[in-house]
PDB file of N, CA, C and O in Angstrom:
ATOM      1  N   UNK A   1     -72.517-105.850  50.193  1.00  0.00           N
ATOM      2  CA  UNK A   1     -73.617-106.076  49.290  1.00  0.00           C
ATOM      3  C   UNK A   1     -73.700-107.572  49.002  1.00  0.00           C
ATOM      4  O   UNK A   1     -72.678-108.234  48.820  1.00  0.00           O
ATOM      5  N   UNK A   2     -74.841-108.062  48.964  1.00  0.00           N
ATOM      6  CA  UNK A   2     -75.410-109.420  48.881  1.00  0.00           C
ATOM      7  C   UNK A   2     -75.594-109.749  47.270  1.00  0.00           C
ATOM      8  O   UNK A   2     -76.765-109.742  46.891  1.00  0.00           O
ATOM      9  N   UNK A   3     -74.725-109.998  46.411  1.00  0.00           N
ATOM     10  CA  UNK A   3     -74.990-111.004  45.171  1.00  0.00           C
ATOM     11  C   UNK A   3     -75.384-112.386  44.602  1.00  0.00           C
ATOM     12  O   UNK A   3     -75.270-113.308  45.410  1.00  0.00           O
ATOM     13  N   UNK A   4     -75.676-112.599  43.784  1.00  0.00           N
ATOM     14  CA  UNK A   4     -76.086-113.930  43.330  1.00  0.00           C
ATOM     15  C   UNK A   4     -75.805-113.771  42.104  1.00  0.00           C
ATOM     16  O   UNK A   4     -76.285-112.829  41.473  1.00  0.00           O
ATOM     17  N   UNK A   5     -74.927-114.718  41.518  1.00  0.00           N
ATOM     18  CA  UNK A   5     -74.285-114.846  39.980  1.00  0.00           C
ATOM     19  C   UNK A   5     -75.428-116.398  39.556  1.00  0.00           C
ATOM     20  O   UNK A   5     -75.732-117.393  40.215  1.00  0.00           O
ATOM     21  N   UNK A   6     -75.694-116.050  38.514  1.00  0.00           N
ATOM     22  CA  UNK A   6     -75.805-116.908  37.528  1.00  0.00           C
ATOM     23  C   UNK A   6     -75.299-118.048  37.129  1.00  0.00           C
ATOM     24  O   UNK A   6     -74.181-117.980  37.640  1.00  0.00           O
ATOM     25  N   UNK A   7     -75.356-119.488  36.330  1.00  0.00           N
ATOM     26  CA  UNK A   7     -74.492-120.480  36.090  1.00  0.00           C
ATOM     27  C   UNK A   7     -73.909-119.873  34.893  1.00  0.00           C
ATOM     28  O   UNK A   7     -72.797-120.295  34.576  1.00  0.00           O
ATOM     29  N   UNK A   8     -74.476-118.905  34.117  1.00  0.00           N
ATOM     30  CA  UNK A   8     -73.549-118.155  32.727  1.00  0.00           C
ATOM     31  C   UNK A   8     -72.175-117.976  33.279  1.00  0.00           C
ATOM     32  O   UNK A   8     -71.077-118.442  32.975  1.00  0.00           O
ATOM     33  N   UNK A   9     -72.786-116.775  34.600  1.00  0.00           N
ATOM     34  CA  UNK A   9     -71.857-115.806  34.825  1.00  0.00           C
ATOM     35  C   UNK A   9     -70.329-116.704  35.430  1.00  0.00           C
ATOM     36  O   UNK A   9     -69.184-116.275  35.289  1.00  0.00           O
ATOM     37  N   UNK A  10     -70.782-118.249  36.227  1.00  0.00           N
ATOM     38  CA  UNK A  10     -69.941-118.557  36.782  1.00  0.00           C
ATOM     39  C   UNK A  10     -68.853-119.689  35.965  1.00  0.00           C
ATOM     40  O   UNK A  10     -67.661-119.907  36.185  1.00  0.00           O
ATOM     41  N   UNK A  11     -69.833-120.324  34.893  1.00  0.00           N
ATOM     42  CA  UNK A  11     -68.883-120.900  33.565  1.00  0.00           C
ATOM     43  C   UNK A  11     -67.630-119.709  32.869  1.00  0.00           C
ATOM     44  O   UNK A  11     -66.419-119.865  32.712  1.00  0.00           O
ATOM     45  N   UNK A  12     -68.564-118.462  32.545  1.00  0.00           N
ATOM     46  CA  UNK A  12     -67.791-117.510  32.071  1.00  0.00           C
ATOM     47  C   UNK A  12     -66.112-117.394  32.684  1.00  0.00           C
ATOM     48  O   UNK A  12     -64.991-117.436  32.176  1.00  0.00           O
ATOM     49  N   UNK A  13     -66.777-117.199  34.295  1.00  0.00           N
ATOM     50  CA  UNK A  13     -65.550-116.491  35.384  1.00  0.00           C
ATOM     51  C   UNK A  13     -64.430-118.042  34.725  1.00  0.00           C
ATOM     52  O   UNK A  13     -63.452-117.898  33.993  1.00  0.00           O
ATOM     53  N   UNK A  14     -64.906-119.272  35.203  1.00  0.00           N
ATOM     54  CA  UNK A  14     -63.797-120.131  34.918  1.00  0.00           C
ATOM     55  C   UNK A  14     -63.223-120.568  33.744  1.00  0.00           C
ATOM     56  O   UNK A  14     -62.165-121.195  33.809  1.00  0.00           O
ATOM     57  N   UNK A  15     -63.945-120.254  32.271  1.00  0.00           N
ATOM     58  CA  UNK A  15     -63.030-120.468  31.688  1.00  0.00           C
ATOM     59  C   UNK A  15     -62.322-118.984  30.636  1.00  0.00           C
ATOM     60  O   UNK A  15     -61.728-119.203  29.580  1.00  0.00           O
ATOM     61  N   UNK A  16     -62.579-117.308  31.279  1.00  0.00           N
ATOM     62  CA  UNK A  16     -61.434-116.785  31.158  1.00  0.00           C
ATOM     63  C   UNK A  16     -60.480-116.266  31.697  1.00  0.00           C
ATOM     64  O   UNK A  16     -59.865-115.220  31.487  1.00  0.00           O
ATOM     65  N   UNK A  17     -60.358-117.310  32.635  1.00  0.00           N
ATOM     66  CA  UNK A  17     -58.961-116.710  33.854  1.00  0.00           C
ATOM     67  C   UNK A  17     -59.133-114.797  34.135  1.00  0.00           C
ATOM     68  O   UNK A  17     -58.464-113.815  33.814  1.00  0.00           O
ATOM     69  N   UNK A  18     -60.227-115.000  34.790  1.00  0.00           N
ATOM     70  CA  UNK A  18     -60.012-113.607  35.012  1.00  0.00           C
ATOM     71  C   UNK A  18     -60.552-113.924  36.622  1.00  0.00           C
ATOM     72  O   UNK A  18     -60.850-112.989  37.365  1.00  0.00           O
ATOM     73  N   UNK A  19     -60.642-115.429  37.082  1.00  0.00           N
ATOM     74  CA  UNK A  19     -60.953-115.684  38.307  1.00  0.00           C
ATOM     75  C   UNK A  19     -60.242-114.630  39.773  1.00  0.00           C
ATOM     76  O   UNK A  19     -60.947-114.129  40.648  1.00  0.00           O
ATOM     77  N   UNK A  20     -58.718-114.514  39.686  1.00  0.00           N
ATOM     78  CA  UNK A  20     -58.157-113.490  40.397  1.00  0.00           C
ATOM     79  C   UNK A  20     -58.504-112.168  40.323  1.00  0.00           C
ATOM     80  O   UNK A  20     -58.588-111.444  41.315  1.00  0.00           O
ATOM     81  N   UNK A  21     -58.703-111.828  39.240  1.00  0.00           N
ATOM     82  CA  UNK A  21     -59.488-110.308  39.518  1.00  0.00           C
ATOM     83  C   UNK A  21     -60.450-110.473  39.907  1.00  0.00           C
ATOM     84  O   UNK A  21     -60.349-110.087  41.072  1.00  0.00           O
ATOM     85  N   UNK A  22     -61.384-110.792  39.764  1.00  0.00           N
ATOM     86  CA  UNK A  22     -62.769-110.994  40.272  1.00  0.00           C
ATOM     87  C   UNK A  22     -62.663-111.096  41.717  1.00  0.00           C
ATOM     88  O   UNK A  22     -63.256-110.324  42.470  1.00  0.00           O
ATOM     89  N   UNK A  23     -61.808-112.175  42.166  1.00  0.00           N
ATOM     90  CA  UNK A  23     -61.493-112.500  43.977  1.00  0.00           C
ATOM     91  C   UNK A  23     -60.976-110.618  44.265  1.00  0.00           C
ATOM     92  O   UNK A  23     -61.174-109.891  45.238  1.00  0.00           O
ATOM     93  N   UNK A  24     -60.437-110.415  43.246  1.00  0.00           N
ATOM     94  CA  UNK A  24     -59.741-108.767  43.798  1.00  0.00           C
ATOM     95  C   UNK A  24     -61.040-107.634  44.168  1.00  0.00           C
ATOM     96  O   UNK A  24     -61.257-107.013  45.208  1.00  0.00           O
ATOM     97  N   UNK A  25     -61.917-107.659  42.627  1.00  0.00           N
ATOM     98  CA  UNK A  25     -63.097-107.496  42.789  1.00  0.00           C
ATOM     99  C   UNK A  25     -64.088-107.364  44.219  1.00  0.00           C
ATOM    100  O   UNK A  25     -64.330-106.431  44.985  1.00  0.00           O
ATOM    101  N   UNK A  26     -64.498-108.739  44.151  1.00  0.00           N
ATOM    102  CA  UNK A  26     -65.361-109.155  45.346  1.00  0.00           C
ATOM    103  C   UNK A  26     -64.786-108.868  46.404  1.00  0.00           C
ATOM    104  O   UNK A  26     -65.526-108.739  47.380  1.00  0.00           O
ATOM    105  N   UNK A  27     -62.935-108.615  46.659  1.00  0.00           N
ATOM    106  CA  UNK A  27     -62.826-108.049  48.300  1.00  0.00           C
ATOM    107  C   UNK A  27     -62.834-106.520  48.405  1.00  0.00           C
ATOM    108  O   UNK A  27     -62.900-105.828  49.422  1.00  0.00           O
ATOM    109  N   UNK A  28     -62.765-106.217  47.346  1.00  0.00           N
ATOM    110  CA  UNK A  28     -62.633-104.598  46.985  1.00  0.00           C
ATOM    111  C   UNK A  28     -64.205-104.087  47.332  1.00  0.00           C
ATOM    112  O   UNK A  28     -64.550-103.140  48.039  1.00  0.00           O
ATOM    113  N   UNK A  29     -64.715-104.679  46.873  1.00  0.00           N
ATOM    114  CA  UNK A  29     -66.254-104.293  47.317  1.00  0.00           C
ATOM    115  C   UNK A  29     -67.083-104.833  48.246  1.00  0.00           C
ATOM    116  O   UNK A  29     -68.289-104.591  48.215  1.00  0.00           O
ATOM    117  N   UNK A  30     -66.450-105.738  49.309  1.00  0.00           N
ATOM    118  CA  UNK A  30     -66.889-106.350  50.417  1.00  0.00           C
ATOM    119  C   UNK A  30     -68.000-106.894  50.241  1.00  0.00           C
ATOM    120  O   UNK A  30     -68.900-106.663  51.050  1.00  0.00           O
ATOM    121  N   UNK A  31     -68.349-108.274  48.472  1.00  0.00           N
ATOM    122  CA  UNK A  31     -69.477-108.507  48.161  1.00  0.00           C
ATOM    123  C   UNK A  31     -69.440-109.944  48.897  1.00  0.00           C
ATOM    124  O   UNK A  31     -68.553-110.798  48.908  1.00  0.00           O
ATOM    125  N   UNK A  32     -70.560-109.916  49.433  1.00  0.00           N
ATOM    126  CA  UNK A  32     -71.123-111.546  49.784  1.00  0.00           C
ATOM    127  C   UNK A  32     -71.761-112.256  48.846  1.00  0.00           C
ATOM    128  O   UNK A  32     -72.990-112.208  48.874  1.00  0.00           O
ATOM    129  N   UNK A  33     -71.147-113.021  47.873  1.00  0.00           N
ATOM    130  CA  UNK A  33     -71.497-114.141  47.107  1.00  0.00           C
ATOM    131  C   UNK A  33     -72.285-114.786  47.867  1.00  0.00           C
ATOM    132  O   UNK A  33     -71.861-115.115  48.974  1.00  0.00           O
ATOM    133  N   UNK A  34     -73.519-115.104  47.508  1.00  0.00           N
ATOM    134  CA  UNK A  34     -74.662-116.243  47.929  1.00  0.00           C
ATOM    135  C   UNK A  34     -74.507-117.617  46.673  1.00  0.00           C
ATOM    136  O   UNK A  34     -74.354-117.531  45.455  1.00  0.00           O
ATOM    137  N   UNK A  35     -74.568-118.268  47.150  1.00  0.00           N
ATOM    138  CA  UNK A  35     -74.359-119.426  46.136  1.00  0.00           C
ATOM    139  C   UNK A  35     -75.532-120.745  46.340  1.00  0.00           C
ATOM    140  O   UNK A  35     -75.224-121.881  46.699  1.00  0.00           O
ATOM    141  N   UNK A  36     -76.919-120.274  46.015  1.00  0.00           N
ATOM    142  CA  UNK A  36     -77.747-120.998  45.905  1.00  0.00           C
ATOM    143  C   UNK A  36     -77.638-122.710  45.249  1.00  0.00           C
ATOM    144  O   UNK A  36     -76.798-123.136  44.458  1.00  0.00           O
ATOM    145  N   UNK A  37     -78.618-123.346  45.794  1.00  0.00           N
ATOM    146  CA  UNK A  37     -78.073-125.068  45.879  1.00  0.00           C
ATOM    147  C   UNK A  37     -78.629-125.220  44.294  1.00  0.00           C
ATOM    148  O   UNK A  37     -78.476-126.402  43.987  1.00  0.00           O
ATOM    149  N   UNK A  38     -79.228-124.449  43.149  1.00  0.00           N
ATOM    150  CA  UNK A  38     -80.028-124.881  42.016  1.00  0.00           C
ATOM    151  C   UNK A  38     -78.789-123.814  40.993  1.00  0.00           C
ATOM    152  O   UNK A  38     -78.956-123.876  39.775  1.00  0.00           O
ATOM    153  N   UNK A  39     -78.138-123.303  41.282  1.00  0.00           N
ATOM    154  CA  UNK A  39     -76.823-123.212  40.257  1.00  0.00           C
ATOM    155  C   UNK A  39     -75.911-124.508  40.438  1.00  0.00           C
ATOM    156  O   UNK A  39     -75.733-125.300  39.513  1.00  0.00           O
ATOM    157  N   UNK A  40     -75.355-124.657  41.682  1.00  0.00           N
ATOM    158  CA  UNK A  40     -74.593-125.578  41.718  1.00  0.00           C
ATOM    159  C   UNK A  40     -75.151-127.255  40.878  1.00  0.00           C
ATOM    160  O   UNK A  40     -74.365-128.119  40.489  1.00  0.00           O
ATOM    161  N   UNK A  41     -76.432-127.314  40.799  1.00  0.00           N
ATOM    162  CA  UNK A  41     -77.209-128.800  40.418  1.00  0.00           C
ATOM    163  C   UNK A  41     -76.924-128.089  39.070  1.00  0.00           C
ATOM    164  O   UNK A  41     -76.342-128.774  38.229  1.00  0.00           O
ATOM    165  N   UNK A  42     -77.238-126.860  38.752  1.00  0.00           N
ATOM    166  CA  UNK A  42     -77.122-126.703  36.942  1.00  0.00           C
ATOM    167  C   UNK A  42     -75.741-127.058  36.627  1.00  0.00           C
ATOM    168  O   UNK A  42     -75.482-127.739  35.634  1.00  0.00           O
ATOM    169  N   UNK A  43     -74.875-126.644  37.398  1.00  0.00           N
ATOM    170  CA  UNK A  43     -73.699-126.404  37.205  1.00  0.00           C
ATOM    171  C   UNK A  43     -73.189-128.609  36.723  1.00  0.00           C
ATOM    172  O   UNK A  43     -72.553-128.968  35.732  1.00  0.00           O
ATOM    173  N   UNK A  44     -73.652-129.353  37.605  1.00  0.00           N
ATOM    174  CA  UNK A  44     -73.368-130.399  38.032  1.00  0.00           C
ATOM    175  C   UNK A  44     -74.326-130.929  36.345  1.00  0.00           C
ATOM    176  O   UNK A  44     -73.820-131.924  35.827  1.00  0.00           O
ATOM    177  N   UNK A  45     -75.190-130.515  35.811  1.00  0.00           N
ATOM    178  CA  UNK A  45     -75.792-131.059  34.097  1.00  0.00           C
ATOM    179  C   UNK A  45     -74.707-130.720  33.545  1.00  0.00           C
ATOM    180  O   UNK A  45     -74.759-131.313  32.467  1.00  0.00           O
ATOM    181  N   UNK A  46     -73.346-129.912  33.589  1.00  0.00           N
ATOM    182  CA  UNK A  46     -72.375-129.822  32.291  1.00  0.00           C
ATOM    183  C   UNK A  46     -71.999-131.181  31.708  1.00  0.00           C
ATOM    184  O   UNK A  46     -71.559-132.187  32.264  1.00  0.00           O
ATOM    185  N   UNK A  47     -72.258-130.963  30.597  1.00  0.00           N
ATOM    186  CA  UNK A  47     -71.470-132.470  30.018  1.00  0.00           C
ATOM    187  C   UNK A  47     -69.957-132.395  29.791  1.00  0.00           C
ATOM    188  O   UNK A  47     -69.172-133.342  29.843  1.00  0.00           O
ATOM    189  N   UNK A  48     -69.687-131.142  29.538  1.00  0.00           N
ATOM    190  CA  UNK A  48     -68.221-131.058  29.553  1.00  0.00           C
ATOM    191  C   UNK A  48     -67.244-131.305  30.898  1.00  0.00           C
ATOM    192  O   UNK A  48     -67.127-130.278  31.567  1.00  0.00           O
ATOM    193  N   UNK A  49     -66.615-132.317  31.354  1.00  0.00           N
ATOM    194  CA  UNK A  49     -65.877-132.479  32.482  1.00  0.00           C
ATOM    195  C   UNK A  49     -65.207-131.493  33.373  1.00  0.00           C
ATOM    196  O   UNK A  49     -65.338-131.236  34.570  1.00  0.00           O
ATOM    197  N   UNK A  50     -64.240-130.887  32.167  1.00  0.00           N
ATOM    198  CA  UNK A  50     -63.035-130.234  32.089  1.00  0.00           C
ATOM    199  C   UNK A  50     -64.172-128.424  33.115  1.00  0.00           C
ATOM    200  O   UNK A  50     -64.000-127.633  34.042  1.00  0.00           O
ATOM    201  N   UNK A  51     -64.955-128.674  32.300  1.00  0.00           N
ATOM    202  CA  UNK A  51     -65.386-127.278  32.411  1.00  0.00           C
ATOM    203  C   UNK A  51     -66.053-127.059  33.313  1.00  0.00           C
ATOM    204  O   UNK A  51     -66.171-125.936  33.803  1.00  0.00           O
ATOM    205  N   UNK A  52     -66.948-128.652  33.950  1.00  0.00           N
ATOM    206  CA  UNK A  52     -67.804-128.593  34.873  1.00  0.00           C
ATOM    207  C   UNK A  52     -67.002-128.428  36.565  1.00  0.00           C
ATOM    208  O   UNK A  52     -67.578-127.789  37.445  1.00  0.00           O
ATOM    209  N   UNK A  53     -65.712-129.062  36.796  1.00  0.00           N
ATOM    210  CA  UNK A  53     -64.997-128.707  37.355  1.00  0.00           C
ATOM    211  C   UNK A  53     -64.116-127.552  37.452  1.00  0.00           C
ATOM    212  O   UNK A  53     -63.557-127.610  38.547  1.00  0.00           O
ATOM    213  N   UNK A  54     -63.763-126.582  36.829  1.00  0.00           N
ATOM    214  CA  UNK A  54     -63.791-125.348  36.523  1.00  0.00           C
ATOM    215  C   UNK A  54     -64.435-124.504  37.062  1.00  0.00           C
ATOM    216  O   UNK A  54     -63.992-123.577  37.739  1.00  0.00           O
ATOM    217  N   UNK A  55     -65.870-124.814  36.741  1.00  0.00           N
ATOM    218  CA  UNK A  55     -66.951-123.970  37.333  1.00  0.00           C
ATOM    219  C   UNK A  55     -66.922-124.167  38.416  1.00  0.00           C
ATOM    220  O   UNK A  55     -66.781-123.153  39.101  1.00  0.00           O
ATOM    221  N   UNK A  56     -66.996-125.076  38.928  1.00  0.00           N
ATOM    222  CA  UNK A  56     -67.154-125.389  40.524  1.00  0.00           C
ATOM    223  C   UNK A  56     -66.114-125.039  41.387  1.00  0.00           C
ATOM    224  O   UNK A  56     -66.484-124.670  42.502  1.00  0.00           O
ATOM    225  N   UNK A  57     -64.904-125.055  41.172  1.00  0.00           N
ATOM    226  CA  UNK A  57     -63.346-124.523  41.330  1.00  0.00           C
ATOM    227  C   UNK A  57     -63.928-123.360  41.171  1.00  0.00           C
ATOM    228  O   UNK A  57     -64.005-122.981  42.340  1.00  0.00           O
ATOM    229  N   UNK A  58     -64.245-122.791  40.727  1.00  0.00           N
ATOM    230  CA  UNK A  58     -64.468-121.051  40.555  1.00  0.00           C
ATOM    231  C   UNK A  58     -65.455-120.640  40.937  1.00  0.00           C
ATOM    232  O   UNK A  58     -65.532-119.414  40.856  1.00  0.00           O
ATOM    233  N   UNK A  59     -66.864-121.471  41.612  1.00  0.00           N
ATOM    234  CA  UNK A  59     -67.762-121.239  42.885  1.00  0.00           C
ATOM    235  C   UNK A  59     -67.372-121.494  43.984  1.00  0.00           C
ATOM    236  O   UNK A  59     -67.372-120.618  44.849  1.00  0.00           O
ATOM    237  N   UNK A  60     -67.052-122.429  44.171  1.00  0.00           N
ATOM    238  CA  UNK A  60     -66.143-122.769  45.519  1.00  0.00           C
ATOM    239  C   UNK A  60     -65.370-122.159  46.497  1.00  0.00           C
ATOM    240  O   UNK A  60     -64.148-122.252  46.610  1.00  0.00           O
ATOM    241  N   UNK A  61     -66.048-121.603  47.120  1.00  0.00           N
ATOM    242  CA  UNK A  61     -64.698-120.679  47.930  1.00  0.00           C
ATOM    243  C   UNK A  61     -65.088-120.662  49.566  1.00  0.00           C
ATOM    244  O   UNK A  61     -66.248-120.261  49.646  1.00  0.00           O
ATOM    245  N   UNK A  62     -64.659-120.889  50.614  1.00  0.00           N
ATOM    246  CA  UNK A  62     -64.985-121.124  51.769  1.00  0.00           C
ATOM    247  C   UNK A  62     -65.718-120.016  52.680  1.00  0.00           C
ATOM    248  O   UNK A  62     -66.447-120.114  53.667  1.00  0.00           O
ATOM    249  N   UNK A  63     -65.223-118.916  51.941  1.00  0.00           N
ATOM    250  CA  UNK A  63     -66.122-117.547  52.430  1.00  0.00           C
ATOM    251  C   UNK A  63     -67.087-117.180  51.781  1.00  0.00           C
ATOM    252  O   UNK A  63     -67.646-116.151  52.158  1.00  0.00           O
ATOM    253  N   UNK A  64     -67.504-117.754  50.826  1.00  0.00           N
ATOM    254  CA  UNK A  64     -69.129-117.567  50.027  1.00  0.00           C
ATOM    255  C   UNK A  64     -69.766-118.236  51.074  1.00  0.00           C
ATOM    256  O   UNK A  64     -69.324-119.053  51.882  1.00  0.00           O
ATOM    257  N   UNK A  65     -71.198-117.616  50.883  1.00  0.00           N
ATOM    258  CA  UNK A  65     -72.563-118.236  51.662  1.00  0.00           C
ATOM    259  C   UNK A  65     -73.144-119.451  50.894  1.00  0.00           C
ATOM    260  O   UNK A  65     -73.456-119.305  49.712  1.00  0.00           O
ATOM    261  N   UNK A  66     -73.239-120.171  51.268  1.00  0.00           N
ATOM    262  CA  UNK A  66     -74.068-121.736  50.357  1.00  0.00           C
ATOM    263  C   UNK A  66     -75.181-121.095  50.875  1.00  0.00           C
ATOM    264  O   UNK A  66     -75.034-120.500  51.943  1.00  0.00           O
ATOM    265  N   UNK A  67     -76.807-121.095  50.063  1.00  0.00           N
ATOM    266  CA  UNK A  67     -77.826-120.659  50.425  1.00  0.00           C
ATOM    267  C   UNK A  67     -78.510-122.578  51.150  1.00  0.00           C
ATOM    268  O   UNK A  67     -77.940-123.658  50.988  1.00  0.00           O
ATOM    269  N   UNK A  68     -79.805-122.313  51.878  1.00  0.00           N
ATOM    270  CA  UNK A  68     -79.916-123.536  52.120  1.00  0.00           C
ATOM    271  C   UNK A  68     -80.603-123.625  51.059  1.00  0.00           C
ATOM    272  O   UNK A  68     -80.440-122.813  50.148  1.00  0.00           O
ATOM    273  N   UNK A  69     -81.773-124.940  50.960  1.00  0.00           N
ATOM    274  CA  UNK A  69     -82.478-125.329  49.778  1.00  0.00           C
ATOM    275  C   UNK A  69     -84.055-124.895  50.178  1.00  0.00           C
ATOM    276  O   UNK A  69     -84.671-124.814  51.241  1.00  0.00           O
ATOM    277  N   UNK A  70     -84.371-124.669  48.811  1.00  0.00           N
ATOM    278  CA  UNK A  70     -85.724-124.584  49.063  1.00  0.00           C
ATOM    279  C   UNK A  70     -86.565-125.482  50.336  1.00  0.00           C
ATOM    280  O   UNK A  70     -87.242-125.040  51.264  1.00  0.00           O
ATOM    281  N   UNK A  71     -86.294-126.626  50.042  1.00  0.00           N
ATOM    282  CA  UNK A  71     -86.788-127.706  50.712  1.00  0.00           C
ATOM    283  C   UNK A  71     -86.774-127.513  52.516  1.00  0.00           C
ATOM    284  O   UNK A  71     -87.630-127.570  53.400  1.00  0.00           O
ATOM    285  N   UNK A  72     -85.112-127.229  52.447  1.00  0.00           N
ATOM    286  CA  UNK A  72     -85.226-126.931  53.933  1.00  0.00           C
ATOM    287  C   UNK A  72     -85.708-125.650  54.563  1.00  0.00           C
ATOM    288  O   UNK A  72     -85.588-125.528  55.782  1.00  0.00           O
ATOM    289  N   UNK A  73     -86.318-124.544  53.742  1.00  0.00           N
ATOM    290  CA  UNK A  73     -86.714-123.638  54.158  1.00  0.00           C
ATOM    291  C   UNK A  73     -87.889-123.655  54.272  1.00  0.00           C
ATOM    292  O   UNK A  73     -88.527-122.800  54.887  1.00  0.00           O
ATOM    293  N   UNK A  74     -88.454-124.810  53.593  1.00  0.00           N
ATOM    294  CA  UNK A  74     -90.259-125.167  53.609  1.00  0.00           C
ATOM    295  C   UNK A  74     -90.496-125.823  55.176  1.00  0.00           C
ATOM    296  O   UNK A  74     -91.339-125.559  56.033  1.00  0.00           O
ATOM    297  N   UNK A  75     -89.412-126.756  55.153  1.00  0.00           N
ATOM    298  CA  UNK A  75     -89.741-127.274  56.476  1.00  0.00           C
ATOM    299  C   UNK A  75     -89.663-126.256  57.680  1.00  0.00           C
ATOM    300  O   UNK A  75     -90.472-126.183  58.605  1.00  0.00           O
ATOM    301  N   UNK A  76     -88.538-125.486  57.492  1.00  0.00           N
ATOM    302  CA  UNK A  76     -88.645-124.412  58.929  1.00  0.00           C
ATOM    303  C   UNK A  76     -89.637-123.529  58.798  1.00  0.00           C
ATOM    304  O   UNK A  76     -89.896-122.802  59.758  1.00  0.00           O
ATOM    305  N   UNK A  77     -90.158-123.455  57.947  1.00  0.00           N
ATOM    306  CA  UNK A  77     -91.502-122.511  57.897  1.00  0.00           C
ATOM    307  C   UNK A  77     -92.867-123.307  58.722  1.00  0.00           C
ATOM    308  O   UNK A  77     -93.546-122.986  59.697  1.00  0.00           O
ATOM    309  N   UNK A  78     -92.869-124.511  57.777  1.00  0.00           N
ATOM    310  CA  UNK A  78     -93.997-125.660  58.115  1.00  0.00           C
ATOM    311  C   UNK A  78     -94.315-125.622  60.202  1.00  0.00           C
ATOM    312  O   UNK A  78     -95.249-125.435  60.981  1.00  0.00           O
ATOM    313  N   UNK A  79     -92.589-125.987  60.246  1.00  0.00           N
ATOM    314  CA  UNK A  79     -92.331-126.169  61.912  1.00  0.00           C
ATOM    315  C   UNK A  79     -92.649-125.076  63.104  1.00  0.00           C
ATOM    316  O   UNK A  79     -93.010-125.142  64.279  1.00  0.00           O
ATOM    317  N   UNK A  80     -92.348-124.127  62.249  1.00  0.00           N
ATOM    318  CA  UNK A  80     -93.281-122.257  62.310  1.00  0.00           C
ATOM    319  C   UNK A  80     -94.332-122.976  62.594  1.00  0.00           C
ATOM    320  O   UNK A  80     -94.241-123.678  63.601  1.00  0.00           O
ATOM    321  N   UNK A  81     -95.774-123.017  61.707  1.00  0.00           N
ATOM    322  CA  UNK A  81     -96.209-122.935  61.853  1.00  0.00           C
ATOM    323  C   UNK A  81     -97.601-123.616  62.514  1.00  0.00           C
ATOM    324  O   UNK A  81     -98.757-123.289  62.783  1.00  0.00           O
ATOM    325  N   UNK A  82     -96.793-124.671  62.586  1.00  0.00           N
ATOM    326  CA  UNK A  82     -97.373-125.753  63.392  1.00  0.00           C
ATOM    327  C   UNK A  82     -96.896-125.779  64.763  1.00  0.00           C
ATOM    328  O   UNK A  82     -97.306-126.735  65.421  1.00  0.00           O
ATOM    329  N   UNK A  83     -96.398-125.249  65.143  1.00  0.00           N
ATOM    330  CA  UNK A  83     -95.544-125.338  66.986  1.00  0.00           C
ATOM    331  C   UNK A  83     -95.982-123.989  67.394  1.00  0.00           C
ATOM    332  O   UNK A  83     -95.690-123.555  68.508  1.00  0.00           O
TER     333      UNK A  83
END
């Protein structure tokens, strides 16, 4: 199953250490984290340091999907439809 968490949901995960269950979680249910490029930019407005790295430590994971960006999906469309 294909998910998408929230910047709530992903501040939440890092600061109540419940990050390992969750990894237990997500393999238990064979979920594909999508990790769109406009959480990570919200994520990157924290003013809090401590926390903004946290979050990102706790999106971060090499087997999540990075989604591409809007931007580059305009262009492969555009290139669609002009060729």
């Amino acid at each position: 199953m294909r998910v998408i968490f929230d910047t709530n949901f992903w501040s939440y995960l890092a600061e109540s250490n419940f990050e390992n269950q969750f990894l237990e979680i997500e393999n238990f249910f064979d979920l594909k984290i999508i990790l769109p490029p406009s959480i990570l930019l919200e994520v990157q407005k924290t003013k809090d340091r401590e926390k903004r790295i946290k979050t990102i430590k706790a999106m971060a994971k090499p087997w999540r999907y990075k989604s591409r960006t809007e931007v580059d999906l305009d262009v492969d469309l555009h290139l669609k439809l002009t060729h």
